[in-house]
N, C-alpha and C positions, 0 to 999 in steps of 0.2 A: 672505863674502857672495857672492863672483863662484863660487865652489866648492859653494852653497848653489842657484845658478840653474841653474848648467852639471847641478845632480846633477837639478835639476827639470824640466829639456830634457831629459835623457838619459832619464829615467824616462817622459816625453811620448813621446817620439821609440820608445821600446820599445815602449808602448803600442799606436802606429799600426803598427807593422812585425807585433806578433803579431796585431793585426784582419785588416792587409791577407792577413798569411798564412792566417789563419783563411778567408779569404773566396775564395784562390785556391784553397785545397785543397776548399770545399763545392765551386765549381765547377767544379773536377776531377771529385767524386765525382759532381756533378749531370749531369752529362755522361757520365759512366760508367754512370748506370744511364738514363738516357736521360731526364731531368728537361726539360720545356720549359713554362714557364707557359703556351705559347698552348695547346698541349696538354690542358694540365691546363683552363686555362678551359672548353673547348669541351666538355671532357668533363662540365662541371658540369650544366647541365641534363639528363644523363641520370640523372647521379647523385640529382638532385633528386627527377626523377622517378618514380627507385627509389621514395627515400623516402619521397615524398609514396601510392607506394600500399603502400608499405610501413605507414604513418601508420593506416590500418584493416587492423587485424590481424582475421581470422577466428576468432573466439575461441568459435563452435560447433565449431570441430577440435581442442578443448582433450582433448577425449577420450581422442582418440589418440596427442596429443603426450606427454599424463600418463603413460601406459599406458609412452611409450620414453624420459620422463624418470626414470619408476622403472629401468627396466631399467638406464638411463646411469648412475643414483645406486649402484645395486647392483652394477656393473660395478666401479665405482672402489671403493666401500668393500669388493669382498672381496678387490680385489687389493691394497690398501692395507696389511689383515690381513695379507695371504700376504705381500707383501713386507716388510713389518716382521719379522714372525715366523720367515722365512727369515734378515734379516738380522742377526740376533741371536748366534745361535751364531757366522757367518760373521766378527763383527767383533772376533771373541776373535783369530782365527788372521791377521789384515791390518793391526794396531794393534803398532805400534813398540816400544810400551813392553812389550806381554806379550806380545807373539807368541812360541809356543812355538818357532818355526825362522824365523829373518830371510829366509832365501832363499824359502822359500816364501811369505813374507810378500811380500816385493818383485814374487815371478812374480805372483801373486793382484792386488795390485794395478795392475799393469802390464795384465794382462785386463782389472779392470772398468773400469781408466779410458777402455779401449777401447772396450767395451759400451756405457761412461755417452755417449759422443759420438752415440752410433747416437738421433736422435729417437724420442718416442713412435709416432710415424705410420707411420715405417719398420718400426720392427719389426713394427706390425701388417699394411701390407702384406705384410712376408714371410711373416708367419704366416697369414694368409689364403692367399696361395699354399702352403702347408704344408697346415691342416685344411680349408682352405674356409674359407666366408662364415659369421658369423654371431659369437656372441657370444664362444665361448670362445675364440676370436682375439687379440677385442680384451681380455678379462682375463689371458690371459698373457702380453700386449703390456704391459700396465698392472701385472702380478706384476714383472716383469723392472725397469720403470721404477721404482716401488717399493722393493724390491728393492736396485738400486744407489744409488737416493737415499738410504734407511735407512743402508746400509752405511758411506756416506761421514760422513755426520751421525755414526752412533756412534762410525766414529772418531775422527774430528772430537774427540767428547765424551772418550773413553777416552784418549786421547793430549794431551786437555788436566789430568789429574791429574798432581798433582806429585808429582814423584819423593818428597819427604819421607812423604806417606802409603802410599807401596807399602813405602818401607823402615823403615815405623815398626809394622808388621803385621810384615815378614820379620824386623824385627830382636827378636819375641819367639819367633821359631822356627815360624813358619807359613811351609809349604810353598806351590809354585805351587797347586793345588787351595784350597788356605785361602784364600791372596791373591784370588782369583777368587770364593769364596763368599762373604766378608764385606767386600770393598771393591770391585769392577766390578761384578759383578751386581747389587747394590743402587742402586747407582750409574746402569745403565744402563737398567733396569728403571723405575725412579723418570722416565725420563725419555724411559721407548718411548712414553708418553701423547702426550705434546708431538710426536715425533718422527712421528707415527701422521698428529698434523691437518694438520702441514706437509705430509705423503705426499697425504693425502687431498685437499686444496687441491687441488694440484696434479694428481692425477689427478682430479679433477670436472672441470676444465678439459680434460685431452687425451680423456677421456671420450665430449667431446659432438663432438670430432670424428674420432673413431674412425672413424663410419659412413659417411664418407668414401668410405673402403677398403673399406666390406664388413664391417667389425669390429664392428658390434653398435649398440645405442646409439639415443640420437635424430639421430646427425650421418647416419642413412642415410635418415629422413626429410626431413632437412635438405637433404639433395643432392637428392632426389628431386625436391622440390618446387622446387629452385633451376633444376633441367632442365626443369623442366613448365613453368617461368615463374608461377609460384604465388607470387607476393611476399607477397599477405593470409597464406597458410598460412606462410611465412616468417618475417611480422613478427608471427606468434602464438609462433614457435617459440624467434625469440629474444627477445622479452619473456620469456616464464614462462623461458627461460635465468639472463636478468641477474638475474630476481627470484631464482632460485635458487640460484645463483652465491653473493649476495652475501648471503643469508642463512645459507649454508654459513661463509661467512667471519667471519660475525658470529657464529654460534653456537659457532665454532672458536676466538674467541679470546675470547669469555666463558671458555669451557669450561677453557681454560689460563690464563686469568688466574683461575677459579676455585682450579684444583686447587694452582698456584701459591701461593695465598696460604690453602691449607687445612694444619691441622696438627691433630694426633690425639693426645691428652694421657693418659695412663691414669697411672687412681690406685694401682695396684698391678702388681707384678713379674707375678701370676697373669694380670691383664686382657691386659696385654701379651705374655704366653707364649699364651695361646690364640686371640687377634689373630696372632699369626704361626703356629699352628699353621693356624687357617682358610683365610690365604692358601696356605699351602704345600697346601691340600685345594684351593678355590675355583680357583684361579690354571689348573693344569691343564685342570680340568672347564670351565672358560671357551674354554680353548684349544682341547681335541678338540671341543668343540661349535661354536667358529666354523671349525673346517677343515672340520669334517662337512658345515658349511652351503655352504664353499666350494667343497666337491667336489660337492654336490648339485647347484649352479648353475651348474656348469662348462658343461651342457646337451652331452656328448658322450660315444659308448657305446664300447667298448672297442677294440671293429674297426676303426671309425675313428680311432680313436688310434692304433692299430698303421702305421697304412695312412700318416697324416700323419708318424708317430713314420720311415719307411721314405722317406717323400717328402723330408724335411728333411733325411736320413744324404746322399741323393741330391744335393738344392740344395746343402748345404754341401762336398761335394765336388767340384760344380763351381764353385762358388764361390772355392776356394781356389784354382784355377786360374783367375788373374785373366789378361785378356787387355789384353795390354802396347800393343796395337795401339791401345787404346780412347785411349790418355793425351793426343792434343789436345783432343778433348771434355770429358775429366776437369779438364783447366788450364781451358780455356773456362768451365765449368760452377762450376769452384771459385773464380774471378775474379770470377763475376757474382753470386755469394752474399754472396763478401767485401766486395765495394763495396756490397752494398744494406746489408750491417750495418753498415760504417763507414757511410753519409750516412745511416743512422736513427738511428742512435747520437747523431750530433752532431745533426742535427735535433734528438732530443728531447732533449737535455741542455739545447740552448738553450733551448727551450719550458721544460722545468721549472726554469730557473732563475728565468725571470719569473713563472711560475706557481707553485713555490713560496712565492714572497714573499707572493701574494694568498691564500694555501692556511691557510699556519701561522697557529695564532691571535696569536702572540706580534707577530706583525708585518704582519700585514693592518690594512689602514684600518680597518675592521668586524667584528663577529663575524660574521654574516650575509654578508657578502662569502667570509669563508673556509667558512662551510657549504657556501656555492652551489659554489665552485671542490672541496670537499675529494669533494662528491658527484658534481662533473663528473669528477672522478679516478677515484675508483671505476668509473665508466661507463666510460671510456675502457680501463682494464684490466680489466673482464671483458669485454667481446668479445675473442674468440681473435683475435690475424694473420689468421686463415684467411677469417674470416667479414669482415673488414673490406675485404681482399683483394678480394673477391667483390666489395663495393661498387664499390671504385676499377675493379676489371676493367670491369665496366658500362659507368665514364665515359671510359678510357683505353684501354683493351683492354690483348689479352694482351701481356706483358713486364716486365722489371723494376721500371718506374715505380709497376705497381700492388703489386708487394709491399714494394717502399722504404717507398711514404707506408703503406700500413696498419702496419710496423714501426715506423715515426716516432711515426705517432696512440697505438699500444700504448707505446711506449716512454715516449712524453711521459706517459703516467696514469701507469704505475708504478713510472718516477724523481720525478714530485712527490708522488704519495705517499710512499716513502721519505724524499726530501729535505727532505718539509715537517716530518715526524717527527722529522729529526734536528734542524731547527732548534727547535722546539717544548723537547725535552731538553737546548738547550744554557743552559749557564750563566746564569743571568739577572742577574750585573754585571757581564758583558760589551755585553750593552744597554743597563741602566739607566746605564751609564758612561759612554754617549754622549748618551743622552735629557737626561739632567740638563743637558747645558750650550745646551738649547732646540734640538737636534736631535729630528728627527721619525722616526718609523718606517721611513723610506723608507733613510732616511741610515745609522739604526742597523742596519740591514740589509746597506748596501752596503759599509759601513767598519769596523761592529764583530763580525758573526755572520758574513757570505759570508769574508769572511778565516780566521775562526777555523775553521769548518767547510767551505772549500773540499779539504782535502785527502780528508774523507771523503766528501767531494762527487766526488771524481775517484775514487776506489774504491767506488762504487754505480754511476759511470759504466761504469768497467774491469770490473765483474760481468756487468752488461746486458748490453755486449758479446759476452760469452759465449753468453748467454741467445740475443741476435740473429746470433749466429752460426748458431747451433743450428736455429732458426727460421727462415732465411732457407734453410737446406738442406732445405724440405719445404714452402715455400711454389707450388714448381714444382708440385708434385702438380695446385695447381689453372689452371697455367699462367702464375702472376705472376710468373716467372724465375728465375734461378739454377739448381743442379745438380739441383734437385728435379725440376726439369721432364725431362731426360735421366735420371735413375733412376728416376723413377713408370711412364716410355713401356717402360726395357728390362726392370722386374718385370712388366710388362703383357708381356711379348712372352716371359717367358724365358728372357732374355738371361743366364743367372748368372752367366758368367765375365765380363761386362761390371760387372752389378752390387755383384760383391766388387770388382773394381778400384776403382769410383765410392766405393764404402763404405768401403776402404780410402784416397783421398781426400779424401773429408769428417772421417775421424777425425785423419786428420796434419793437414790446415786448424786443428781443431775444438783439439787439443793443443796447437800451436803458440799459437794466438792465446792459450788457458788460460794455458803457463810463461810468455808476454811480456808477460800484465797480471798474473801474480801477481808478476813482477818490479817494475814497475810499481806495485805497489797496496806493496810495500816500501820500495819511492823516497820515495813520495810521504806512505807513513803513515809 
């Protein structure tokens, strides 16, 4: 009995020591990026005030917003195309299992992991110092992002077949060539659909603030009118966003839950022999026709591709002459990105833990209670950082405080969507186990589901973090801190051997934190 109290004291006594540690390290980090409630009070009625004239959106300027939401729509879907379709072939030769030469395998990947660090937003500020301003910037900024998103997904996909089916092909005497024609490509192929709406998601998003930089889009209406002080023209800009945003996302996973659950029967060997002669017809003439369309909309003529293609040979060679002088700015710069992602991280882990609970339908009080929260989620993750940024700048001014809390607000939508998901999928006699002995919802949640599902609750955490890593390195662009702010000023200025320095800072930050929660997301899973 005494061995039964002391274990219920020791368990108590643990309890208080990981709060109280939890609560010196927020205010470690609160202090690091400059957190002060009176601060934040004061800044509220500015922020109010946004909104409230934000509140009448000018929705006679629907005209012109249409006109550079198509351009932004058409921006991401052909760079979506181009970078799936680039990474196709690409993920034969970076995949473990079939790569024709390991060593070349390992250099290839050791590249893109370095590319994938580099933000959507950077690359198109470089590339706009490369062609210029305008569209075909921001789609080769969005090819590239694409691009190594596919690649990693396929491998992802390709390196998760098991060994038994490659050596159940080899063991009737099929060569590398066969193994590829009748077990990867169908394979990988079957599953470029899916791999296509995740690309595309996700550039509709960097999309709309490309035009930031100059790169195309509705994000250079967006800035325009954010400098005129045009909040009406603003809050038309990002209404018809969220409506679009979140219709993309909705049509994206009909579209895969459709094809998911489609299957194709045929009554004879003939049906099915000319079903696969039409794809091997159809399949190409799809493909040169959406490159053809890709290249038509590139919007750039020859000469100027030469002239950029000569500018870029230029930047990237002084680029690789990074100048070593820059590196206390570079630690400054890469400190104030890292603590605005650790306190948004923990920030909204905490948020969506209480807010998943009200979210999932399995354990909200209400149905209607988890509609209203699952739709405030949504909201919350479609506005970019960037634009929410802007917000908090209004009420805070420039510095780190206003890019923490818009990574918080983002982060908090997109961990309780996940988290509400995965509690929704989890087991349902791990609830009803507890419900049955006159426990409530609340209980069954905190004793029977957060237990069972907190480990992968700490690995949606450890992703994010990536995510806010990522982000918090281009949040400077608009002034809200971190290293973005010191790389946006030296691509403005020219600076390239500063700027490869910075860039090769943000990618070792950006890696390191990658291997320490994939170590982590192993612990833990």
């Amino acid at each position: 009995m005494n061995s039964l109290k002391r274990y219920i004291n020791n368990k108590r006594i643990y309890k208080i020591l990981y709060l109280l540690g939890a609560i010196i390290i927020l205010i470690f980090l609160g202090n690091k990026v400059d957190f002060n409630f009176i601060r934040l009070y004061k800044g509220i009625p500015s922020m109010l005030g946004l909104f409230e004239r934000m509140l009448s959106p000018n929705l006679s300027y629907r005209t012109e917003v249409f006109e550079r939401l198509i351009e932004t729509i058409q921006i991401a879907m052909i760079s979506s195309i181009m970078g799936v379709i680039l990474a196709l072939p690409f993920s034969i030769f970076v995949s473990d299992n079939i790569a024709p030469n390991k060593y070349l395998a390992d250099i290839l990947n050791g590249l893109f992991s370095f590319f994938r660090t580099i933000p959507s937003l950077i690359w198109a500020a470089l590339l706009v110092s490369v062609f210029s301003i305008g569209r075909f910037s921001g789609i080769i900024a969005l090819i590239i992002i694409g691009f190594l998103m596919s690649l990693k997904l396929f491998r992802e996909y390709i390196e998760s077949i098991k060994e038994n089916q490659l050596n159940s092909i080899k063991s009737v005497g099929a060569n590398s060539i066969q193994v590829l024609r009748y077990c990867i490509l169908p394979y990988i192929f079957e599953l470029s659909i899916s791999v296509f709406f995740i690309v595309l998601e996700t550039n509709i998003r960097s999309a709309t603030i490309l035009g930031l930089v100059g790169a195309g889009g509705i994000g250079q209406i967006m800035w325009r009118d954010l400098n005129h002080l045009r909040y009406d023209n603003l809050a038309a800009i990002i209404l018809i966003l969220v409506l679009t945003i979140l219709s993309i996302d909705l049509l994206s996973l009909f579209i895969r839950k459709y094809l998911k659950s489609l299957s194709i029967n045929f009554k004879s060997i003939e049906n099915y022999k000319r079903f696969q002669i039409s794809k091997i017809i159809c399949i190409p003439i799809i493909l040169i026709g959406l490159l053809s369309l890709a290249f038509k909309s590139l919007d750039i003529n020859y000469d100027r591709l030469l002239i950029g293609l000569n500018q870029g040979a230029n930047i990237i060679g002084r680029m690789i002459k990074i100048d070593i002088s820059y590196l206390p700015k570079l630690i400054d710069g890469v400190k104030e990105s890292f603590f605005i992602a650790i306190f948004s991280t923990i920030v909204g882990a905490f948020f969506s833990l209480v807010l998943s609970y009200l979210t999932a339908y399995n354990t909200s009080p209400k149905k209607e209670i988890a509609l209203f929260f699952k739709g405030s989620a949504n909201i919350l993750r479609t506005f970019p950082p960037l634009i929410t940024a802007i917000i908090f700048f209004r009420g805070v001014g420039p510095g780190p405080l206003a890019g923490a809390m818009a990574l918080s607000i983002y982060t908090t939508g997109v961990l309780t969507k996940m988290y509400s998901e995965v509690l929704e999928n989890a087991e349902r006699n791990i609830q009803d186990s507890i419900i049955v002995t006159g426990a409530t919802k609340f209980h069954s949640y905190r004793y029977g589901l957060l237990p069972h599902t907190f480990p992968t609750f700490i690995s949606l955490v450890l992703y994010r973090l990536e995510s806010n890593i990522r982000n918090s390195a281009i949040l400077g662009v608009i002034g809200a801190g971190g290293i973005g702010t010191t790389l946006a000023m030296n691509i403005t200025w020219r600076n390239w051997e500063q700027v490869g320095f910075l860039l090769l800072g943000i990618s070792l930050m950006i890696i390191a934190i990658d291997r320490f929660s994939n170590y982590l997301r192993k612990r833990f899973m």
